[in-house]
Biotite code that builds the C-alpha atoms (Angstrom):
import biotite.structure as struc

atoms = struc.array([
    struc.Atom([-31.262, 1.436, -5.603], chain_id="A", res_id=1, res_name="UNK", atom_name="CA", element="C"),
    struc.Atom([-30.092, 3.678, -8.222], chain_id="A", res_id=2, res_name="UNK", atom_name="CA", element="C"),
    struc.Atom([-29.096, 2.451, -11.635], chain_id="A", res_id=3, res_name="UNK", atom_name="CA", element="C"),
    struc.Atom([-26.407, 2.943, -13.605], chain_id="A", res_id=4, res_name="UNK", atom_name="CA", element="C"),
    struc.Atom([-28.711, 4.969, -15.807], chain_id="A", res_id=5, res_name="UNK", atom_name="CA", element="C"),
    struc.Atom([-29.957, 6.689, -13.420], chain_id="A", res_id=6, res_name="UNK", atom_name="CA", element="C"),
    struc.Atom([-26.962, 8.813, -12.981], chain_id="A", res_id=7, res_name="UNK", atom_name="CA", element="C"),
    struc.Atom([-25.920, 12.329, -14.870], chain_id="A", res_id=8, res_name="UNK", atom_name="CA", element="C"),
    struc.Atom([-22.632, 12.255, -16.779], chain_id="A", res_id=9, res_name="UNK", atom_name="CA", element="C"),
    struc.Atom([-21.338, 14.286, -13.932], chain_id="A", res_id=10, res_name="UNK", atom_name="CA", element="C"),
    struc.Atom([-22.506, 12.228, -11.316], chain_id="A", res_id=11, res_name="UNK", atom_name="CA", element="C"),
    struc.Atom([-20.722, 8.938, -13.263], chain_id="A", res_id=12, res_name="UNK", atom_name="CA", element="C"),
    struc.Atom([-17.403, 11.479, -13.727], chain_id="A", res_id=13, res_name="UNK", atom_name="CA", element="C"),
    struc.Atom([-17.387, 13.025, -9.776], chain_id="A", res_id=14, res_name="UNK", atom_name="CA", element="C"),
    struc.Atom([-17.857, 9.117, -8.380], chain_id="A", res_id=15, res_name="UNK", atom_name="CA", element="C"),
    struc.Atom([-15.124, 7.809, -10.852], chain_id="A", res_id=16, res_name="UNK", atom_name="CA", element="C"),
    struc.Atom([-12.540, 10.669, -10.144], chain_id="A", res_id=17, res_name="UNK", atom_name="CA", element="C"),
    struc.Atom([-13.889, 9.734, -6.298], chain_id="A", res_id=18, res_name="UNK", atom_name="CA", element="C"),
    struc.Atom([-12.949, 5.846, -7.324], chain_id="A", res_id=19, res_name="UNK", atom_name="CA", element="C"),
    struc.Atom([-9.553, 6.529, -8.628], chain_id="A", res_id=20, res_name="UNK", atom_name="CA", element="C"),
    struc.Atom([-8.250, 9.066, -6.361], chain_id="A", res_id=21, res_name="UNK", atom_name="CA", element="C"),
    struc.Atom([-9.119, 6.250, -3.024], chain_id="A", res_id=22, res_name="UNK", atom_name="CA", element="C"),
    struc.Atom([-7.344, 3.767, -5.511], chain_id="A", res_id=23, res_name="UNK", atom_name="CA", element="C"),
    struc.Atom([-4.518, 5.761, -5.885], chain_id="A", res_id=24, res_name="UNK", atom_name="CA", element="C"),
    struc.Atom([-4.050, 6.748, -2.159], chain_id="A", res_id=25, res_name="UNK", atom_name="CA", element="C"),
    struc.Atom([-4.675, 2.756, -1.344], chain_id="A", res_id=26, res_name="UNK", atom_name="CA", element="C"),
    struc.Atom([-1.740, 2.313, -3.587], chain_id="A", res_id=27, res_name="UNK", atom_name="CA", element="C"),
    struc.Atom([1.072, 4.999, -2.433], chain_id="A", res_id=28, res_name="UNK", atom_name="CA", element="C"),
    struc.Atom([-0.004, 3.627, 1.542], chain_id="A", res_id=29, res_name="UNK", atom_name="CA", element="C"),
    struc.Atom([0.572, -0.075, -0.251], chain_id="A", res_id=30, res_name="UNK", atom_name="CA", element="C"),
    struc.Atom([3.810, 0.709, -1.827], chain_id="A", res_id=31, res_name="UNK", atom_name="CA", element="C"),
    struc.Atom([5.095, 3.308, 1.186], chain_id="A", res_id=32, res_name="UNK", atom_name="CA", element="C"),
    struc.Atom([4.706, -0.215, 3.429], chain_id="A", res_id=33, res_name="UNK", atom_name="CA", element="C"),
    struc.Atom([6.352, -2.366, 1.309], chain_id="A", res_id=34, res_name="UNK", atom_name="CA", element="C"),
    struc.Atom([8.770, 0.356, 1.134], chain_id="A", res_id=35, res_name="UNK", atom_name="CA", element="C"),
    struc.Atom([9.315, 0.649, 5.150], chain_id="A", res_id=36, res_name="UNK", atom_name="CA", element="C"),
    struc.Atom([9.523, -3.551, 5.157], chain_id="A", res_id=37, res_name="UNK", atom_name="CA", element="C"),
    struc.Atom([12.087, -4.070, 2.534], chain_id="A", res_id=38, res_name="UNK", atom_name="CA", element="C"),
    struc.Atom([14.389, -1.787, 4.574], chain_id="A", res_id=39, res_name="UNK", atom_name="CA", element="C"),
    struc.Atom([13.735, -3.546, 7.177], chain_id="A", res_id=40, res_name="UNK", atom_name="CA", element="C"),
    struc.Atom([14.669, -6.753, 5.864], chain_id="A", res_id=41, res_name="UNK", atom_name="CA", element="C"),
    struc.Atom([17.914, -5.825, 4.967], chain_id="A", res_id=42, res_name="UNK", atom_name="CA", element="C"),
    struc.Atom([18.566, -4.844, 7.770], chain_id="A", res_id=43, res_name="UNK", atom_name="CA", element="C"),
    struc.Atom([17.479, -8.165, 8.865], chain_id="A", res_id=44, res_name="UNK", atom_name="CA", element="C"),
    struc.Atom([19.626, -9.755, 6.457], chain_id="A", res_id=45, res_name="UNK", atom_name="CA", element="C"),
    struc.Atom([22.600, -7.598, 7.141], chain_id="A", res_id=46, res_name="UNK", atom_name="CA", element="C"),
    struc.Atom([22.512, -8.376, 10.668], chain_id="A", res_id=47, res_name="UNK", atom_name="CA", element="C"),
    struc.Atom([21.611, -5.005, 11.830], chain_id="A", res_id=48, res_name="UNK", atom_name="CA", element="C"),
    struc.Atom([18.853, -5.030, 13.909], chain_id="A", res_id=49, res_name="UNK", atom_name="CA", element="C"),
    struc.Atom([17.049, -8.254, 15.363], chain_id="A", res_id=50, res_name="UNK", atom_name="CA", element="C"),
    struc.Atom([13.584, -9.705, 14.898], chain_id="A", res_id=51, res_name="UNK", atom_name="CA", element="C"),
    struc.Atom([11.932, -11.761, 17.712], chain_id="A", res_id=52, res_name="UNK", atom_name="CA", element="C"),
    struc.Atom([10.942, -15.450, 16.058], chain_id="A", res_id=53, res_name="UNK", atom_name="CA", element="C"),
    struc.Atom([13.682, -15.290, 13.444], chain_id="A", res_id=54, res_name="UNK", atom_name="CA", element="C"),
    struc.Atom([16.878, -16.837, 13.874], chain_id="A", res_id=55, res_name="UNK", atom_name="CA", element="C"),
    struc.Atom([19.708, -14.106, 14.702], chain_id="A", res_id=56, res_name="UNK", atom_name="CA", element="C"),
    struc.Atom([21.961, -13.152, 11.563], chain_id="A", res_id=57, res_name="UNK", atom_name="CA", element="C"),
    struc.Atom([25.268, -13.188, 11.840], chain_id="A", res_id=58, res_name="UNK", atom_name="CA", element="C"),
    struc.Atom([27.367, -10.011, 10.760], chain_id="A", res_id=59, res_name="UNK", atom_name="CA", element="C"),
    struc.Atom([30.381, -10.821, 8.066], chain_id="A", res_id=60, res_name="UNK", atom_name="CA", element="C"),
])
């Protein structure tokens, strides 16, 4: 296995710009889902659509 050391400055540079772009895409996906389930909830809340196992909400 390959240490730290082993690697060129490139090599360090290519894997971290590798590291953060996977981190960044990991984190628009994360935040697009949380996205699609908070409008979903209020929905939920706001009686608009219905979610099996949760009690039904009533419209105002």
């Amino acid at each position: 296995m390959r240490q730290v050391s082993d690697y060129t400055d490139a090599e360090l540079i290519k894997i971290g710009k590798k590291t953060v772009e996977s981190n960044i895409k990991s984190a628009e996906t994360t935040k697009a889902k949380t996205d699609i389930f908070n409008k979903l909830y209020a929905a939920y809340q706001a009686g608009d659509i219905e979610v099996p196992g949760l009690p039904k909400v009533k419209k105002d």
